[in-house]
N, C-alpha and C positions, 0 to 999 in steps of 0.2 A: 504494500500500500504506500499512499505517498507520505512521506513526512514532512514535516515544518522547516523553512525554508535553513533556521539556523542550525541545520543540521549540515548543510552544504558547505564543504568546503569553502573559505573564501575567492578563491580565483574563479570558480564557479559561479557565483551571484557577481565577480565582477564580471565575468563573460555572458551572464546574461541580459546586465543592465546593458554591454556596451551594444550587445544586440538589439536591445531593445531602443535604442538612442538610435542603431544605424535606420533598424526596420521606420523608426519616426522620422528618418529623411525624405524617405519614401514618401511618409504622409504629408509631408509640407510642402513636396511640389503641389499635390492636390491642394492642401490648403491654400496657397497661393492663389491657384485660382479661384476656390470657394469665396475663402474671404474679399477677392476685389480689391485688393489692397493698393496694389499700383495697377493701376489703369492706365498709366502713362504709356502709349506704345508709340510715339510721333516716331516719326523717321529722324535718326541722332546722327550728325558728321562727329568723323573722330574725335573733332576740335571740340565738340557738345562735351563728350563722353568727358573730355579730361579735365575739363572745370568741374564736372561734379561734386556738388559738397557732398559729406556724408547723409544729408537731408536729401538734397536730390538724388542720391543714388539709389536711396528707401523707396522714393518717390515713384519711380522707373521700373516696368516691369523688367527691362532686359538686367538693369545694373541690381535689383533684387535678387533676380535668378544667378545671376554670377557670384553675387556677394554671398548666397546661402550655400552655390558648389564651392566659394575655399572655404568657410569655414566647417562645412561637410570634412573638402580634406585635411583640416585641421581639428577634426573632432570637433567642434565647440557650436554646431549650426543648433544647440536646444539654445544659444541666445536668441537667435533671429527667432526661432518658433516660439520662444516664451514672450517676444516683441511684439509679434503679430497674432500673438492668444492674446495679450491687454488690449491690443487695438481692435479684434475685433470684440471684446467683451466690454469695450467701453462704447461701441456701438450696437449695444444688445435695447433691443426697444420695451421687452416684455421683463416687468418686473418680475416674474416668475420664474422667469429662468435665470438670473443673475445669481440670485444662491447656487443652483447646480454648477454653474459653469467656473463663477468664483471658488468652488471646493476644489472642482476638475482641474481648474490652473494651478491652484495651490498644490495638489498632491500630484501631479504632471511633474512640474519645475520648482516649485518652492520649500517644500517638505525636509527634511531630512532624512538622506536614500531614498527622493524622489529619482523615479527612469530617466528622468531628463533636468536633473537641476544642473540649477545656474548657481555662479558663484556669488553669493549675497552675502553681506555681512549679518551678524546674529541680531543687531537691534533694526539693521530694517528687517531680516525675518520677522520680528515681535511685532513692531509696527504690524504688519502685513497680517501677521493672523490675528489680531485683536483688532483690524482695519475688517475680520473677516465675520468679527459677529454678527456685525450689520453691512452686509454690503452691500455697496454703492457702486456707483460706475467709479469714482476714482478709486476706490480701494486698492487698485493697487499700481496707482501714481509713482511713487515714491521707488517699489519694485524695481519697475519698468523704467525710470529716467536712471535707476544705477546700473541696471544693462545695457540702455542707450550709450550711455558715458563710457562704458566698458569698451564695446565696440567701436565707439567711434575715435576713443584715444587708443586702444590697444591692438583692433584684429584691423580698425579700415586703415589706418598706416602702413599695415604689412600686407594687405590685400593689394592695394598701389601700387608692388612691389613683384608680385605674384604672378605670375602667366598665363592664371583666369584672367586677371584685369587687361595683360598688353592682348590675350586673345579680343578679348572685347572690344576695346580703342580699335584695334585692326582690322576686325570681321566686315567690315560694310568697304574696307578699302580697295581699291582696285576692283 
């Protein structure tokens, strides 16, 4: 019969979370397009692509998609996916679902030995769950602007750098 999970070796529950994080990449191409997130698809000259602020690059379906396959090959794409579960849960219209979906985020990415956490410090984790008794569309503001910050000072500097991105600038050329 099965037993309880702490009976598994450690490298085992770590091989299964990291499965479980890869299998969730999977799901964020879909989400991507569920959520609508960037609807931006204008036609981009290279010279577009390479101003992009870390805001416009969110903004862009194409520079989205690129930004979520390096940090896929960097391990780390539950940022974007925990980015774009606030953004769509702060466009949720029906007060009835914001409890379930607010739990779903927290135990997704916020939890401890959540399948897909991010890296938070402990008092905005508290913030967050005690932001979680009564939630609200910002509840989890505060989260999400310290994974924004994360990304935008730590992975989009070395994404710039990366052969996702000069693929990208180059793809429409010639």
């Amino acid at each position: 019969m099965c037993r309880s999970l702490e009976h598994l070796p450690i490298t085992c529950l770590e091989r299964a979370k990291e499965l479980k994080a890869r299998f969730g990449s999977f799901l964020l191409k879909q989400e991507l397009n569920i959520l609508g997130r960037s609807q931006k698809t204008d036609k981009l000259t290279s010279e577009d692509r390479q101003k992009w602020s870390f805001h416009e690059l969110l903004a862009h379906k194409e520079g989205l998609c690129a930004f979520t396959t390096f940090l896929s090959s960097e391990y780390s794409e539950e940022n974007i996916a925990f980015y774009l579960a606030c953004e769509d849960y702060r466009n949720t219209k029906s007060s009835l679902k914001l409890c379930a979906k607010a739990r779903k985020i927290y135990e997704e990415f916020i939890a401890s030995d959540a399948p897909r956490e991010v890296n938070l410090d402990q008092e905005t984790r508290n913030i967050t769950l005690k932001n979680m008794e009564q939630p609200t569309l910002s509840c989890f503001n505060l989260a999400q602007s310290k994974i924004y910050t994360l990304m935008e000072k730590d992975c989009y500097p070395r994404f710039l750098k990366s052969t996702v991105y000069q693929e990208l600038i180059t793809q429409h050329v010639g």
